[in-house]
CHARMM-style PDB file with segment names, atoms N, HN, CA, C and O in Angstrom:
ATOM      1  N   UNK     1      36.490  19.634  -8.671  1.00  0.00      PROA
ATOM      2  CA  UNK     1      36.187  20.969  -9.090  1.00  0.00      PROA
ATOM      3  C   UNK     1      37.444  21.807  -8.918  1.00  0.00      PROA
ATOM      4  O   UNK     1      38.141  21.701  -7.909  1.00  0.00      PROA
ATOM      5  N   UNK     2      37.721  22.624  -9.892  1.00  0.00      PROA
ATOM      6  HN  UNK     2      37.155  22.710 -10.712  1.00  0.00      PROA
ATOM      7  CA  UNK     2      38.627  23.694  -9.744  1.00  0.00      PROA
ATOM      8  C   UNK     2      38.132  25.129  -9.183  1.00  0.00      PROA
ATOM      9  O   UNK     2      37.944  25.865 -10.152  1.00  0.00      PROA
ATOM     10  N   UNK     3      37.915  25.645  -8.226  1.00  0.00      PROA
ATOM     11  HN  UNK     3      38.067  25.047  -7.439  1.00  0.00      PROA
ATOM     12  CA  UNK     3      37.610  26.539  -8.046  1.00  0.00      PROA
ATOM     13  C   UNK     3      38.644  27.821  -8.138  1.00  0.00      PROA
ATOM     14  O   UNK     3      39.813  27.887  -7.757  1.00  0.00      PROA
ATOM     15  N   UNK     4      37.821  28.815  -8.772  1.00  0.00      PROA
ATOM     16  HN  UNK     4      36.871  28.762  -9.081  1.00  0.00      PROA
ATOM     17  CA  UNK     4      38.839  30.081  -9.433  1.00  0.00      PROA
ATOM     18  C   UNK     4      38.431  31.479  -8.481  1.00  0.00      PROA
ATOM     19  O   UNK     4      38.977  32.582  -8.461  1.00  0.00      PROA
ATOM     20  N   UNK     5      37.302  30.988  -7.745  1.00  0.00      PROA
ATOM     21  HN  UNK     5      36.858  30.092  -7.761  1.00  0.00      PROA
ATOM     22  CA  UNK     5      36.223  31.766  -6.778  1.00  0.00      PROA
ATOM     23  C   UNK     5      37.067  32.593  -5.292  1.00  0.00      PROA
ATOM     24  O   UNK     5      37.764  32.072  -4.422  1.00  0.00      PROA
ATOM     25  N   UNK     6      36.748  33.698  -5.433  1.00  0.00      PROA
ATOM     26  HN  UNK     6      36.182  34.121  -6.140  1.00  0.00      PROA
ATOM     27  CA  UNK     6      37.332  34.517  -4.214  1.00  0.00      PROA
ATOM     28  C   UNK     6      36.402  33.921  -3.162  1.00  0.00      PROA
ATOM     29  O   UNK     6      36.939  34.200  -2.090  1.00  0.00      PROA
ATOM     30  N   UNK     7      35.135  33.155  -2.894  1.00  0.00      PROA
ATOM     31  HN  UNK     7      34.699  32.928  -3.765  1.00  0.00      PROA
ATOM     32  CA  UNK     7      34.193  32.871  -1.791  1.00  0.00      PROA
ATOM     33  C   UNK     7      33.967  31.598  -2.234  1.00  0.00      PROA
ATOM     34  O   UNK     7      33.830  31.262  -3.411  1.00  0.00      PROA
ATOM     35  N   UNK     8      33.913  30.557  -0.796  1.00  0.00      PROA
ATOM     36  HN  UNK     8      34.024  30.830   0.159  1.00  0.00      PROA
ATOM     37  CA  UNK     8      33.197  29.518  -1.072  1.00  0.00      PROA
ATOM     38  C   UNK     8      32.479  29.428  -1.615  1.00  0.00      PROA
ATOM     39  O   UNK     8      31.531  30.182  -1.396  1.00  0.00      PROA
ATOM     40  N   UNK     9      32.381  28.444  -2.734  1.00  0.00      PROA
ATOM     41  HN  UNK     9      33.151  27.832  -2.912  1.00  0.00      PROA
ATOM     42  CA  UNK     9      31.300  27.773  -3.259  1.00  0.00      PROA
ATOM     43  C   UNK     9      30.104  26.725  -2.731  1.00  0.00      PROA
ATOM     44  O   UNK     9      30.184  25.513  -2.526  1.00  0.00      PROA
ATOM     45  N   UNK    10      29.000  27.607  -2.590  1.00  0.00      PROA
ATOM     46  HN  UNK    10      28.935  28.591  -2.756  1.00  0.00      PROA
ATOM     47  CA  UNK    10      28.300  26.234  -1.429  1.00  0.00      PROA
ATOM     48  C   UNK    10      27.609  25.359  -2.498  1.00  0.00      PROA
ATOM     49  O   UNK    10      26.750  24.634  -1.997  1.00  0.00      PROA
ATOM     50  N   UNK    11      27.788  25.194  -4.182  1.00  0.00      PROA
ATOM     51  HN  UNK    11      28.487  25.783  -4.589  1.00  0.00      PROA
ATOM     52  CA  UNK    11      27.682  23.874  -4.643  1.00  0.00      PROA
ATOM     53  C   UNK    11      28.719  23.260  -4.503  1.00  0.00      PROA
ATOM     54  O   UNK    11      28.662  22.060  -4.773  1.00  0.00      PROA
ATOM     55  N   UNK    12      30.433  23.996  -3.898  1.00  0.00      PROA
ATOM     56  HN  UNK    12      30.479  24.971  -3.678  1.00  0.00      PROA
ATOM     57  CA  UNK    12      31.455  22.434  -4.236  1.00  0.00      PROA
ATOM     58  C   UNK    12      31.310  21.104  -3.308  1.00  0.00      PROA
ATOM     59  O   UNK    12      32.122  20.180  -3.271  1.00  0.00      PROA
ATOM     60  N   UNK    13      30.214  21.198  -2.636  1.00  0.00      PROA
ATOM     61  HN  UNK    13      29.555  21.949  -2.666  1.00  0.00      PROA
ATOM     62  CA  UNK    13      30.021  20.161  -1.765  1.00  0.00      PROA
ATOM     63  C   UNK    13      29.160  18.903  -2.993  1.00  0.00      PROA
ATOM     64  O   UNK    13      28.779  17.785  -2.647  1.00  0.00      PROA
ATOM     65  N   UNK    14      29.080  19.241  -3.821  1.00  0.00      PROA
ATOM     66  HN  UNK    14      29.389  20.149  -4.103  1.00  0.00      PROA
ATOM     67  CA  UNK    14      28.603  18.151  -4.639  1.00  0.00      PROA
ATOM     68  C   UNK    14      29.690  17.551  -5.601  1.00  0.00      PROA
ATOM     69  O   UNK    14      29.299  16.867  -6.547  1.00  0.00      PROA
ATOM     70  N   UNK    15      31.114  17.779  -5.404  1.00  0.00      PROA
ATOM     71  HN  UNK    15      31.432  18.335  -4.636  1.00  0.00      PROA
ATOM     72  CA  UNK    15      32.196  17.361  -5.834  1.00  0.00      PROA
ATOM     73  C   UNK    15      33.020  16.143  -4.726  1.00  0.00      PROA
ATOM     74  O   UNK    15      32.879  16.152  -3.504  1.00  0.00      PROA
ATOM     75  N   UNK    16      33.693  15.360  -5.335  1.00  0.00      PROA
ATOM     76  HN  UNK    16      33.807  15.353  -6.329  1.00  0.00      PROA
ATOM     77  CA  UNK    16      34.307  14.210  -3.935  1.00  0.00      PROA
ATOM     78  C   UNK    16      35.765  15.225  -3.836  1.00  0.00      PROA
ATOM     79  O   UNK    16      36.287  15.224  -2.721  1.00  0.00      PROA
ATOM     80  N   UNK    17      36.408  16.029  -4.848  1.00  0.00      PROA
ATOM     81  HN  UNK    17      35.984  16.030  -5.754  1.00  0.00      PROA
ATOM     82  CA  UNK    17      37.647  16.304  -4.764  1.00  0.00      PROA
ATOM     83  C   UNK    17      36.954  18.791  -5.135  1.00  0.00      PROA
ATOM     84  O   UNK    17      36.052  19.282  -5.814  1.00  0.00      PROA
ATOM     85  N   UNK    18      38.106  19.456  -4.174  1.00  0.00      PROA
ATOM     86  HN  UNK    18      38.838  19.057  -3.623  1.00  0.00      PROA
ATOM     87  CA  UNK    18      38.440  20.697  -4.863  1.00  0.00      PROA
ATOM     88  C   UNK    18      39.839  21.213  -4.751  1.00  0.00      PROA
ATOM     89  O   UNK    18      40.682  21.011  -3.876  1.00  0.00      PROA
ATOM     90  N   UNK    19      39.894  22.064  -6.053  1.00  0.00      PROA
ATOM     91  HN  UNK    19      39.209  22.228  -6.763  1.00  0.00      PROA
ATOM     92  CA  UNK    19      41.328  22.455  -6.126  1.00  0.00      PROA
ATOM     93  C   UNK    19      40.892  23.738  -5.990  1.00  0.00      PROA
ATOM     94  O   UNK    19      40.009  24.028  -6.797  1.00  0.00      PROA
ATOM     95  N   UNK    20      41.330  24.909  -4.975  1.00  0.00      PROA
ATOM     96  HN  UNK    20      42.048  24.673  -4.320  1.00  0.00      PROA
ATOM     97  CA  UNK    20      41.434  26.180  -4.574  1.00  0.00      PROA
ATOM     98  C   UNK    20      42.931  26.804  -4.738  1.00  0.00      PROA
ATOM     99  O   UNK    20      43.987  26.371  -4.277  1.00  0.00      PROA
ATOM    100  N   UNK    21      42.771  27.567  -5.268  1.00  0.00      PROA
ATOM    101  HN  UNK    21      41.913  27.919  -5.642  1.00  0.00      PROA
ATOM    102  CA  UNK    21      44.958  28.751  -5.685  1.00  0.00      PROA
ATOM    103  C   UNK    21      44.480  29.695  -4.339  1.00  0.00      PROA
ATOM    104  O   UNK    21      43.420  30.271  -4.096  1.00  0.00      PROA
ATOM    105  N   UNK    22      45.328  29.619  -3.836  1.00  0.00      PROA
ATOM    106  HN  UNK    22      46.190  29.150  -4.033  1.00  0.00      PROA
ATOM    107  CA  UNK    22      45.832  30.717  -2.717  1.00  0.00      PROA
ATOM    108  C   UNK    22      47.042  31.476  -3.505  1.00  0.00      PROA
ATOM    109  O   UNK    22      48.149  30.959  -3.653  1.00  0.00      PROA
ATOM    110  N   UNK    23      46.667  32.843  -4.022  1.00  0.00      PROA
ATOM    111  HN  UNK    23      45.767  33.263  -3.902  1.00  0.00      PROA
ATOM    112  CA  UNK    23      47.678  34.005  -4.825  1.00  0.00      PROA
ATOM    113  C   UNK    23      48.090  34.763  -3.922  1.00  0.00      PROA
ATOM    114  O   UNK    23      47.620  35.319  -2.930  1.00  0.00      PROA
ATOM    115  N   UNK    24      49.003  34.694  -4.412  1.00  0.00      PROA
ATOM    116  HN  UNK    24      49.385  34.243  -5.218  1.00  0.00      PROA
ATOM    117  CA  UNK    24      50.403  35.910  -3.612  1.00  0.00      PROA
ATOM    118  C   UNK    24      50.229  37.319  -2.998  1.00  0.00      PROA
ATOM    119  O   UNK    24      51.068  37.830  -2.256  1.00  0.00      PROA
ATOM    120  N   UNK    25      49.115  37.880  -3.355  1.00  0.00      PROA
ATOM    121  HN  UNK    25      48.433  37.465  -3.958  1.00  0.00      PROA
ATOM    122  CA  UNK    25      48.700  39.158  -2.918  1.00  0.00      PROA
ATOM    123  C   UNK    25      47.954  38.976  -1.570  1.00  0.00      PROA
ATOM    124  O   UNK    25      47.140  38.056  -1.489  1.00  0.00      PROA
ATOM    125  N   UNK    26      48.152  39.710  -0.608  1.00  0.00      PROA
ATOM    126  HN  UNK    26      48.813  40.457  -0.674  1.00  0.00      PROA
ATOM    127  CA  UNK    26      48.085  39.462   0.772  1.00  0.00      PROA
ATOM    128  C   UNK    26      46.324  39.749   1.163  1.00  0.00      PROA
ATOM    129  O   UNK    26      45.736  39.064   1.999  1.00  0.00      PROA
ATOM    130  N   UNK    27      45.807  40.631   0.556  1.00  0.00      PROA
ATOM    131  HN  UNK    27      46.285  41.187  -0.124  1.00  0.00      PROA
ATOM    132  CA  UNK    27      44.628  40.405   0.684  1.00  0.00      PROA
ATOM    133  C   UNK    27      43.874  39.156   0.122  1.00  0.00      PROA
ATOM    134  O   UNK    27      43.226  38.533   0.962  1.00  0.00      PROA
ATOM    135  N   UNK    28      43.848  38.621  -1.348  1.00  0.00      PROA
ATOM    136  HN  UNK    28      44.375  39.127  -2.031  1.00  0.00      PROA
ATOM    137  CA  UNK    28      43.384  37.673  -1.617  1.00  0.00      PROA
ATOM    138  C   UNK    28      44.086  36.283  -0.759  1.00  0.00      PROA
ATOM    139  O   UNK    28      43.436  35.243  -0.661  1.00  0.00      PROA
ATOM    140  N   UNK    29      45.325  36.402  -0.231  1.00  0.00      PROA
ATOM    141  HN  UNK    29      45.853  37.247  -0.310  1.00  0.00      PROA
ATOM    142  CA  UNK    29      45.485  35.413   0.725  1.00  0.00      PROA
ATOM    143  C   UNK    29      44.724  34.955   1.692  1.00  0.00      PROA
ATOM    144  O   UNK    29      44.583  33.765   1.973  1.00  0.00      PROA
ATOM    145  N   UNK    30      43.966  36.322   2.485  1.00  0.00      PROA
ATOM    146  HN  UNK    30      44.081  37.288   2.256  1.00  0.00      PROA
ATOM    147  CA  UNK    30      42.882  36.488   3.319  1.00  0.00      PROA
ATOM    148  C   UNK    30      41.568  35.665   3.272  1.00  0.00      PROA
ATOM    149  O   UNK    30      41.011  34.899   4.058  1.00  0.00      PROA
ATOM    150  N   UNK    31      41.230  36.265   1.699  1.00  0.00      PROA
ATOM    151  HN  UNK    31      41.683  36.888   1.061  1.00  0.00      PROA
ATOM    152  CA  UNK    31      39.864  35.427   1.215  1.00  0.00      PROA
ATOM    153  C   UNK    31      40.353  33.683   1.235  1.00  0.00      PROA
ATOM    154  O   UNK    31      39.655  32.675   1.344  1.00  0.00      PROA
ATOM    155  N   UNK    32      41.372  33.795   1.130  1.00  0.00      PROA
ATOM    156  HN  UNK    32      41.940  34.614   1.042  1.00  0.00      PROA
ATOM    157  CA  UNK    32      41.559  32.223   0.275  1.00  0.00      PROA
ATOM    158  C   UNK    32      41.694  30.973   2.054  1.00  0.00      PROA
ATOM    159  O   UNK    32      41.424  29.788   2.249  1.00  0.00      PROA
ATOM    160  N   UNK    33      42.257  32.132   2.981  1.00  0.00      PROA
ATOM    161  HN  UNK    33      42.477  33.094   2.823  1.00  0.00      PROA
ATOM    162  CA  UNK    33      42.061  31.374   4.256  1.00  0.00      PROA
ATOM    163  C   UNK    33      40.304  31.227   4.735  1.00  0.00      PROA
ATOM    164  O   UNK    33      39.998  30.150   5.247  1.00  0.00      PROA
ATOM    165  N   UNK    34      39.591  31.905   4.629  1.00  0.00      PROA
ATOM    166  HN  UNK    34      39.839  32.780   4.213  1.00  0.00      PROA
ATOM    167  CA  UNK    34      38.627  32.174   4.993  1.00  0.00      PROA
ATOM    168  C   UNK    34      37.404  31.271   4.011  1.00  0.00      PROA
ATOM    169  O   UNK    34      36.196  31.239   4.243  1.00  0.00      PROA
ATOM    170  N   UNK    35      38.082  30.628   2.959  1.00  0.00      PROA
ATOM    171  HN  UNK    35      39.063  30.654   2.770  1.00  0.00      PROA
ATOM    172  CA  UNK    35      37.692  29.544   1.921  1.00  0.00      PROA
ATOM    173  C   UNK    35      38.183  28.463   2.259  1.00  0.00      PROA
ATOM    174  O   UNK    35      37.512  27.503   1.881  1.00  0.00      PROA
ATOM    175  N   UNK    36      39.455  28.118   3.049  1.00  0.00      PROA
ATOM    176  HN  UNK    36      40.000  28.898   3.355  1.00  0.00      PROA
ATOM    177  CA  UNK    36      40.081  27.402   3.668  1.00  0.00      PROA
ATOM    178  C   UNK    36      39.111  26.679   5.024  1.00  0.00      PROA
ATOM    179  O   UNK    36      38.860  25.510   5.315  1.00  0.00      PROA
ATOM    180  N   UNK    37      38.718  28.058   5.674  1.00  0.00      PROA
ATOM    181  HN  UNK    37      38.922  29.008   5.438  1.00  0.00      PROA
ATOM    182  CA  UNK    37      37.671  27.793   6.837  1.00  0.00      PROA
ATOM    183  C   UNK    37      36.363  27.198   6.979  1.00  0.00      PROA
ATOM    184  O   UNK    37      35.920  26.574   7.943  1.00  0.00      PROA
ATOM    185  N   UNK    38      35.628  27.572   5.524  1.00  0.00      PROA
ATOM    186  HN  UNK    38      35.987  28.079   4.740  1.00  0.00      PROA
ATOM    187  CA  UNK    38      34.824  27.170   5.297  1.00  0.00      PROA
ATOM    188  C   UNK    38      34.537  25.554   4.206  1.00  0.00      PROA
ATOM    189  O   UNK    38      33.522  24.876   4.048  1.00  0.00      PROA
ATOM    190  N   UNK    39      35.533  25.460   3.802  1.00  0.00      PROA
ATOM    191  HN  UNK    39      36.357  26.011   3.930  1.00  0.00      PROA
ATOM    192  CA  UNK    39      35.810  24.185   3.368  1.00  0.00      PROA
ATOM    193  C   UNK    39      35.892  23.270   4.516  1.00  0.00      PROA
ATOM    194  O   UNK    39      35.325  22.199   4.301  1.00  0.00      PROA
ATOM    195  N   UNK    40      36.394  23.377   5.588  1.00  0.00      PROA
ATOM    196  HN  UNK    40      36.855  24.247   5.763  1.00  0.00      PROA
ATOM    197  CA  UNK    40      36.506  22.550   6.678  1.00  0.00      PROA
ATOM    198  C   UNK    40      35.427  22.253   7.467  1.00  0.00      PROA
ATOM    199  O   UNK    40      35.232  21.189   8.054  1.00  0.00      PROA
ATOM    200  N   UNK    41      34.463  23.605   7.462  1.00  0.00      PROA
ATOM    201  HN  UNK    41      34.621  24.470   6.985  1.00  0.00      PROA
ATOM    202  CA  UNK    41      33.339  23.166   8.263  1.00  0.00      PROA
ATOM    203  C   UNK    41      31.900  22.380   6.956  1.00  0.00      PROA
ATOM    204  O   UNK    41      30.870  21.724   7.113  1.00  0.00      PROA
ATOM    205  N   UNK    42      32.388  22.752   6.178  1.00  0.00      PROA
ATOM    206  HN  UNK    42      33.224  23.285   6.051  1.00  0.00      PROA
ATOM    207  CA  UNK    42      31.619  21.709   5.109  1.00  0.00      PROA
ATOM    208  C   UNK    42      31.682  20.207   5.200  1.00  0.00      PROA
ATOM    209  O   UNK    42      30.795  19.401   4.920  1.00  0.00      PROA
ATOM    210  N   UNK    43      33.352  19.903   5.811  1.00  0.00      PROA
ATOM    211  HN  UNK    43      34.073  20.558   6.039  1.00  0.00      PROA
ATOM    212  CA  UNK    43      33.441  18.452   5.995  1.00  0.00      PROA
ATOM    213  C   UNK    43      34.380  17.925   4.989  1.00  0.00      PROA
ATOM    214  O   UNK    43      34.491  16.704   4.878  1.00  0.00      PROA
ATOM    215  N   UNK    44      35.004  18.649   4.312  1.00  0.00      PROA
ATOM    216  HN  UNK    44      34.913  19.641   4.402  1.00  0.00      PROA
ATOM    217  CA  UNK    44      36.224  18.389   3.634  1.00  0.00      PROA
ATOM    218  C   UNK    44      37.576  17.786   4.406  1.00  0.00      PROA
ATOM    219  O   UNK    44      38.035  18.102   5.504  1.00  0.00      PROA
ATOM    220  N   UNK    45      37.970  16.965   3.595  1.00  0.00      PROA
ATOM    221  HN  UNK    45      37.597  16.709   2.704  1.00  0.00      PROA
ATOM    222  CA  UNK    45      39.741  16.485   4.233  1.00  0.00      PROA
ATOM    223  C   UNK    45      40.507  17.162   3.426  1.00  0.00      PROA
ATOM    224  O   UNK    45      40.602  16.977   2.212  1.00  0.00      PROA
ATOM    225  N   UNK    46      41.176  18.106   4.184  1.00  0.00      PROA
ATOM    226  HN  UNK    46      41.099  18.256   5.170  1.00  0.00      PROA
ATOM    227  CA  UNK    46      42.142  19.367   3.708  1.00  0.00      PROA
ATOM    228  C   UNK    46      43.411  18.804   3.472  1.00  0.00      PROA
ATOM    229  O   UNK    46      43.963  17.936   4.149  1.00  0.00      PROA
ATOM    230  N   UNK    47      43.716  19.210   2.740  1.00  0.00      PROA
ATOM    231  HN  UNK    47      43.268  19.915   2.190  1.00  0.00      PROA
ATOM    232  CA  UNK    47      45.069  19.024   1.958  1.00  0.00      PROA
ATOM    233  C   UNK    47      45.604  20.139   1.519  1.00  0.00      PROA
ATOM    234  O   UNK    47      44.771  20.968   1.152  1.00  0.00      PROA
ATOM    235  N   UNK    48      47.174  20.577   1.391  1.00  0.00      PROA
ATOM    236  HN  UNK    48      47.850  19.903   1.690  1.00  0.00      PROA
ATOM    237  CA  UNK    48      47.639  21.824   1.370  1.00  0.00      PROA
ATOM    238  C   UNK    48      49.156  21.295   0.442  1.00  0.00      PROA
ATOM    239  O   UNK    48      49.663  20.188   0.623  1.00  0.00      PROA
ATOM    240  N   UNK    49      49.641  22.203  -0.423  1.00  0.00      PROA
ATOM    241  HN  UNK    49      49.229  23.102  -0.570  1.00  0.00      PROA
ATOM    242  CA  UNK    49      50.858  21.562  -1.282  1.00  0.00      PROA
ATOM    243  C   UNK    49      51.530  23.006  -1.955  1.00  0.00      PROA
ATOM    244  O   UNK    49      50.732  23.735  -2.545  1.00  0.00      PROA
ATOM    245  N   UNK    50      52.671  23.347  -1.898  1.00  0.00      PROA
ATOM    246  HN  UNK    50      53.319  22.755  -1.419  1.00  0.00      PROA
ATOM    247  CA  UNK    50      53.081  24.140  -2.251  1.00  0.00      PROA
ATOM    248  C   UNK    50      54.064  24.163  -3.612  1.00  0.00      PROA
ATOM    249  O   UNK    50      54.974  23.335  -3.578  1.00  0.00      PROA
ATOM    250  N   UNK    51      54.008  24.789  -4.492  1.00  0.00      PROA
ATOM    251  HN  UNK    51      53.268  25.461  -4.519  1.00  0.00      PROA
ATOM    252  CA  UNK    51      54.458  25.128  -6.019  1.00  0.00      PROA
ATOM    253  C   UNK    51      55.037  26.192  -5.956  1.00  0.00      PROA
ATOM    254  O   UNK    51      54.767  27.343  -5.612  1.00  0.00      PROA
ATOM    255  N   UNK    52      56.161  25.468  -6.467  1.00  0.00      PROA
ATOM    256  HN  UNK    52      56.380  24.533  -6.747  1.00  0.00      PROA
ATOM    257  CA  UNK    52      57.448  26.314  -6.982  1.00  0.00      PROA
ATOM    258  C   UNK    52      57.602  25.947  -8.533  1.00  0.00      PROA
ATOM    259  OT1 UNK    52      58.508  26.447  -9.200  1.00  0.00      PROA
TER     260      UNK     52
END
C-alpha cells in the first residue's frame, strides 16, 4: 500500500508491505512520526530510506 494519509490507516494492516512520505514541512513531519509510531505498534518491520 502507498499511503498518502496524514493518520494511520487501521486497514494498512491488511497489506504485507507500506510505503508512507515523510514531507519537509515540520509539522507534517510530526504527523508522519506519530504514523511511524503507530505502524510499529501494529507489528510492522520498519524500514526507513532517504531520497535525494
Amino acid at each position: 500500500m502507498i499511503s498518502l494519509r496524514t493518520s494511520f490507516a487501521d486497514f494498512a494492516t491488511a497489506f504485507t508491505e507500506v510505503v508512507d512520505f515523510v514531507p519537509y514541512e515540520d509539522s507534517l513531519k510530526q504527523l508522519a512520526r506519530e504514523r511511524y509510531k503507530a505502524y510499529r505498534v501494529a507489528g510492522f518491520n520498519l524500514n526507513t530510506a532517504t531520497w535525494k
